[in-house]
N, C-alpha and C positions, 0 to 999 in steps of 0.2 A: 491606353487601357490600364485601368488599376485594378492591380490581381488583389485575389484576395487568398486568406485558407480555406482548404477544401473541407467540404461539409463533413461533418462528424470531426470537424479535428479546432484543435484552440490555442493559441498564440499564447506562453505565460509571462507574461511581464517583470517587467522588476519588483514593483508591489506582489505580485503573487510572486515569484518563488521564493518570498522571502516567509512563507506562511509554509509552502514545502520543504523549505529547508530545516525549517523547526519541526514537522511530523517527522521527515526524515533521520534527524537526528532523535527526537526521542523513539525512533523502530531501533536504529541501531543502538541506543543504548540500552533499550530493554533486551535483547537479540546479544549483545554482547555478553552482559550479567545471566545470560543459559548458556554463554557461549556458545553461541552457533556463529560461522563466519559465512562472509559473504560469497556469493557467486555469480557471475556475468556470465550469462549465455551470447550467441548471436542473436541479432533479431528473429531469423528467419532460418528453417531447418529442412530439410526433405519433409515431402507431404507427405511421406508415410510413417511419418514420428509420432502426425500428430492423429492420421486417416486410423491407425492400429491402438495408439496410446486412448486417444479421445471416446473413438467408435462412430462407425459409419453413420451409424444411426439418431447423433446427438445433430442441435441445433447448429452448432460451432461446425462443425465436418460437412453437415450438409447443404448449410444457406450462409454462413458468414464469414470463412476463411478469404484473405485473399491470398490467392494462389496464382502462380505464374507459373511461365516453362523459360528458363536461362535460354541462352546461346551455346550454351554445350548439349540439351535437350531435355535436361533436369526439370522436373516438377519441384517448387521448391513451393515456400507459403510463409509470409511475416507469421510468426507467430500469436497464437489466441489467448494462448494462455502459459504458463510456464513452467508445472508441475514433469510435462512431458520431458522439454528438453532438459530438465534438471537431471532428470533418471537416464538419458540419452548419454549426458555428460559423466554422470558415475556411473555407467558401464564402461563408457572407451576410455575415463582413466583410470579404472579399475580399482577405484576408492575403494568400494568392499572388500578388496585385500588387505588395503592399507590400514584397515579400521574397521571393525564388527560394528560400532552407529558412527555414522556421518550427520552432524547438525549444519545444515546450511540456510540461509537465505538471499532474499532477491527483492531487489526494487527495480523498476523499469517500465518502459511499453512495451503496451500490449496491441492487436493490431484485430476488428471486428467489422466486419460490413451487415452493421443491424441498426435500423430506425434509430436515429439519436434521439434522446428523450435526456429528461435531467438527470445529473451524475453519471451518464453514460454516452461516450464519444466513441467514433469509429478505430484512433488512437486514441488508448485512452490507458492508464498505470496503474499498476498492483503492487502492492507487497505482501510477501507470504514466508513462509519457512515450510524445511521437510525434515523430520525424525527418520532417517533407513538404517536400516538393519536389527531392530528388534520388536518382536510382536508384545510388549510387556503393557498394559492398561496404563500405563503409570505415564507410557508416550502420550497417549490420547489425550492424558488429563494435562500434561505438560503442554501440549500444543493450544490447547483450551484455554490454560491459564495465562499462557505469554500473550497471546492475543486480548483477552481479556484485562493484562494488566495495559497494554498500549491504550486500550482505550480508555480506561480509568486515567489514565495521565493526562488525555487529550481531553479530559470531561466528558465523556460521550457517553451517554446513557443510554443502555441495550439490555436485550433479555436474548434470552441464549435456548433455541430450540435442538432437540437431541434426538438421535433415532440410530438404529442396529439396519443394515441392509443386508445380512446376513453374509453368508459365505458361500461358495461355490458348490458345499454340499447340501445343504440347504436352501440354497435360492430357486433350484429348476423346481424343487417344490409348489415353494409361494407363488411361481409364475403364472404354473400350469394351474394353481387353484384363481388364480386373477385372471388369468384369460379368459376362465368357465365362466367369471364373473363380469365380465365387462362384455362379452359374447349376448350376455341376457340383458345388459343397457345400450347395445350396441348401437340403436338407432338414433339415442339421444345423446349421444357423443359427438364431439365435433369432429370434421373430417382427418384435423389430424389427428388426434385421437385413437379416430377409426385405423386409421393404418397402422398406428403402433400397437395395438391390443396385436397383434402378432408379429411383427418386430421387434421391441421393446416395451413391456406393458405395463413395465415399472414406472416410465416418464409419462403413461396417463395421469399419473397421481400428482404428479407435477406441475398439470396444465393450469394457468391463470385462467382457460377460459370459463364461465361460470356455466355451462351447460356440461362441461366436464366434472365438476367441480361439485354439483348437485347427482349427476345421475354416478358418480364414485362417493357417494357419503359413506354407504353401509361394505364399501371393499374390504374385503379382507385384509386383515391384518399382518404385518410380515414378523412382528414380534411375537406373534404366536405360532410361527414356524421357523422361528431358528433354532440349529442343531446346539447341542452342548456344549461344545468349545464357544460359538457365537454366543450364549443366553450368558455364560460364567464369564465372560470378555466384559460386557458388557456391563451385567450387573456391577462387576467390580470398577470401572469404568465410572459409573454412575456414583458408586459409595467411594472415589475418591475424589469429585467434586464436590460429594458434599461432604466429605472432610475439609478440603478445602475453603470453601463459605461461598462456592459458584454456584450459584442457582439456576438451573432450568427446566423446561417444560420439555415431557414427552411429545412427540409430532411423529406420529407411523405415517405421514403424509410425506417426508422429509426424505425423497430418494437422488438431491443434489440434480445438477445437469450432467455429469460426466458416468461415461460406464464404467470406469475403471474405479470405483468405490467398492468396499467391501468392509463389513462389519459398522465399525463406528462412522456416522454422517452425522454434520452438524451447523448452524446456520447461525450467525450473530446478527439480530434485527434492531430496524432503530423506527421510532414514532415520528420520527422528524423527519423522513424522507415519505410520505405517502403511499402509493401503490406498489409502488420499488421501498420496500423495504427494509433490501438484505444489506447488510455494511458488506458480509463476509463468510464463507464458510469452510469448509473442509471434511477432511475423513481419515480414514483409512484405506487404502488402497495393494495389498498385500500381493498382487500379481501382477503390477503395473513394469515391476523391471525385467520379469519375466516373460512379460509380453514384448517388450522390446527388443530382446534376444540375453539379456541377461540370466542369469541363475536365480531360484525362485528369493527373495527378499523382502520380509515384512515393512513399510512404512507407512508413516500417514503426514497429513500435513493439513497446511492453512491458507489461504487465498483473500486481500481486501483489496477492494478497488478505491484509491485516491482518491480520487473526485469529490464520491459519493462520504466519504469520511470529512474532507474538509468542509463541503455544504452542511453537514451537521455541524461543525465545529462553527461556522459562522452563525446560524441560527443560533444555536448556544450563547452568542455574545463572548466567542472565546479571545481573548487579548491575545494576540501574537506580538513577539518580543519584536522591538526595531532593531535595525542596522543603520540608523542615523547614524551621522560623523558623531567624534566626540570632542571634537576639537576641530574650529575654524580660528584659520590664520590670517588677518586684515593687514596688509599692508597699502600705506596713504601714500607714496609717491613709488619713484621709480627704483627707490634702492630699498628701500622696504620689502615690496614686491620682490624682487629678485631674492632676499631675505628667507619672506614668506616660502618661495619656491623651495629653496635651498631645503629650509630645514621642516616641509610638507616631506619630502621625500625620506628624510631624517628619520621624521618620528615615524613614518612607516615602517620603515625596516623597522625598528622598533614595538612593532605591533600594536598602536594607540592610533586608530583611526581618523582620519581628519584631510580637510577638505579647504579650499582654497577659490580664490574670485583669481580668475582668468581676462575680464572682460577690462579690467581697467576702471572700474566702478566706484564711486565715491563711499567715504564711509558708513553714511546711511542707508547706504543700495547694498553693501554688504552685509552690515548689522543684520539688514531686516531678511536676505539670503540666510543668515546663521540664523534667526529663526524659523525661518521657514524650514532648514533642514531638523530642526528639534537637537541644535547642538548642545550641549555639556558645557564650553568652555568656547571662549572667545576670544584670540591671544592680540592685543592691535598695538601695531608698532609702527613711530612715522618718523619724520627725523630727530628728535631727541632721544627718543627708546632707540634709536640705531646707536646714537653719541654714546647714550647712556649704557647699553650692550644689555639692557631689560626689559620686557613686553608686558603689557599693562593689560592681566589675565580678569575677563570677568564670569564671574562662577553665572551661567544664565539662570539655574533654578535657585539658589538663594539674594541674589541681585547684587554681593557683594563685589570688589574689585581690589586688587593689589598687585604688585608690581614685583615680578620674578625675573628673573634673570634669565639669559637665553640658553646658559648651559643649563643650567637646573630645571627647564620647561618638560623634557621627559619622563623626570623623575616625578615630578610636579603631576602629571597627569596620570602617569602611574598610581601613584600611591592615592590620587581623589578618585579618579574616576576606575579603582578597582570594581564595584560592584555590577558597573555600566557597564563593562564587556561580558 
């Protein structure tokens, strides 16, 4: 029998992660220059990090975690998503002592049992960052802008949707006046719908499905009943992205998937992903570590899923840098070859990449190996260049060739093939 991967999950190869490792690196370099450091959680936390963080009532908690019971009798659950465990982690190690804001982020999987569709895997990867410990606008815009500068790096062309979900003292308001109002479209609402207009009435507005979507046109508005700390959050919020030169578009439609939002929500879209979308979004979330057993903590943060980032970037026509060798080593007989071996190894520890024939292959079966690899340099020594103690280097993008000596070949490729690394 040949097994294969389990649906919703995908194999990345050497060609791909050589395209993640380049997104990778430019998250942490933009991530570094705000300096925020990194953070690795486990995969998988007690269900109720994520049943209390997330809320019963979300899509994630009710239909897509996987959740198991250990052998000690624990509920445990791969994780969904990773804003939870992040505030789990700076509770037990008491980082808010250590420090009034914590800049952190994360890359990794994530772990959903929901219809795979494009950009979207059952495992499948995020990166995101969180700003904890101060409720100051200036976070919101900072989290706005880092995200928005990665993808400006990456070529990705997005438009950027904004929205206030209010706060705690103002939200039981906007509810109670949306319940009244979705009570009186009640019948033309979809079933799930219908059950959330009194569990959660805020994620009708959320629904993709287009019977929901028509019969909430005229909903109330949650901008028009947020309290004054929320309206002045906000507005400032707004004027300093556009001090900045971020541009977006108001969306009272925009109440995120998670409960644990408050105040600022916000969604990065892209044209090149169709019905899906969303690159990415985030908020505010000002009671999140509170809810966890922490002391109350203002933060907000950002969430993008891979995938769905890199399929933009391919559309795009984005050139992703190789990691071709830069240097193939051709040896024509038996001492050559042992030559070759020797000093492959050589110039590795030296940090100048390069690659070598193992099979015993004549010289035009290597040649044509070194182009195939898209090498730099092509060092070929047989028994004369042994005699002679020099390798007959040929530059493969300008076609020239001359003859370097075998102490001076590190230097030698050093100082050409600088740009190439």
């Amino acid at each position: 029998m040949a097994y294969k991967s389990v649906k919703g999950t995908k194999d990345l190869l050497p060609q791909d992660t050589l395209a993640w490792q380049h997104v990778e690196q430019v998250i942490r370099t933009v991530m570094e220059s705000y300096r925020y450091g990194e953070i690795r959680t486990p995969i998988f936390e007690e269900t109720a990090v994520f049943a209390r963080g997330i809320g019963e009532e979300t899509d994630i908690v009710g239909k897509e975690m996987y959740t198991f019971v250990d052998k000690g009798g624990s509920s445990l659950t791969l994780r969904p998503e990773m804003t939870a465990p992040v505030i789990r982690s700076y509770i037990q190690h008491s980082m808010g002592e250590q420090s009034s804001l914590n800049k952190l982020y994360y890359i990794g999987p994530m772990f959903r049992q929901e219809r795979p569709q494009a950009g979207r895997f059952r495992q499948f990867h995020q990166f995101g960052f969180e700003c904890i410990g101060q409720q100051a606008p200036e976070c919101d815009a900072e989290i706005i802008a880092i995200a928005a500068s990665i993808y400006q790096r990456l070529g990705i062309s997005y438009s950027l949707k904004l929205n206030s979900v209010g706060d705690p003292f103002c939200r039981p308001r906007y509810k109670e006046a949306l319940q009244d109002f979705l009570r009186g479209v009640y019948d033309h609402l979809s079933p799930e719908s219908q059950r959330r207009t009194d569990t959660n009435p805020m994620r009708v507005l959320d629904s993709k499905d287009e019977r929901d979507q028509v019969a909430t046109a005229n909903a109330p508005v949650i901008l028009d009943y947020l309290s004054d700390e929320s309206r002045a959050h906000f507005d400032r919020t707004c004027a300093l992205l556009d001090e900045l030169g971020i541009s977006y578009t108001l969306d009272p439609r925009l109440v995120r998937g998670l409960d644990y939002y408050t105040m600022t929500a916000f969604e990065f879209v892209s044209t090149d992903l169709g019905s899906q979308d969303a690159l990415g979004g985030g908020g505010r979330y000002d009671g999140l570590v509170e809810q966890l057993g922490g002391k109350h903590t203002p933060a907000v943060g950002f969430a993008a899923g891979m995938e769905r980032l890199l399929i933009v970037m391919e559309k795009n026509g984005y050139v992703f840098p190789s990691s071709a060798p830069s240097v193939y080593l051709v040896g024509m007989d038996d001492a050559s070859r042992a030559w070759a071996f020797r000093s492959a190894i050589d110039l590795r520890t030296k940090g100048i990449a390069t690659e070598l024939d193992y099979a015993g292959r004549s010289l035009k079966a290597q040649m044509r190996e070194a182009n195939k690899l898209a090498c730099t340099f092509v060092a070929i020594v047989g028994e004369s260049e042994m005699a002679a103690g020099q390798a007959q280097v040929k530059d493969m993008r300008k076609g020239t060739q001359e003859s370097v000596e075998f102490s001076r070949l590190a230097d030698y490729f050093t100082k050409d093939t600088e740009n190439a690394f």
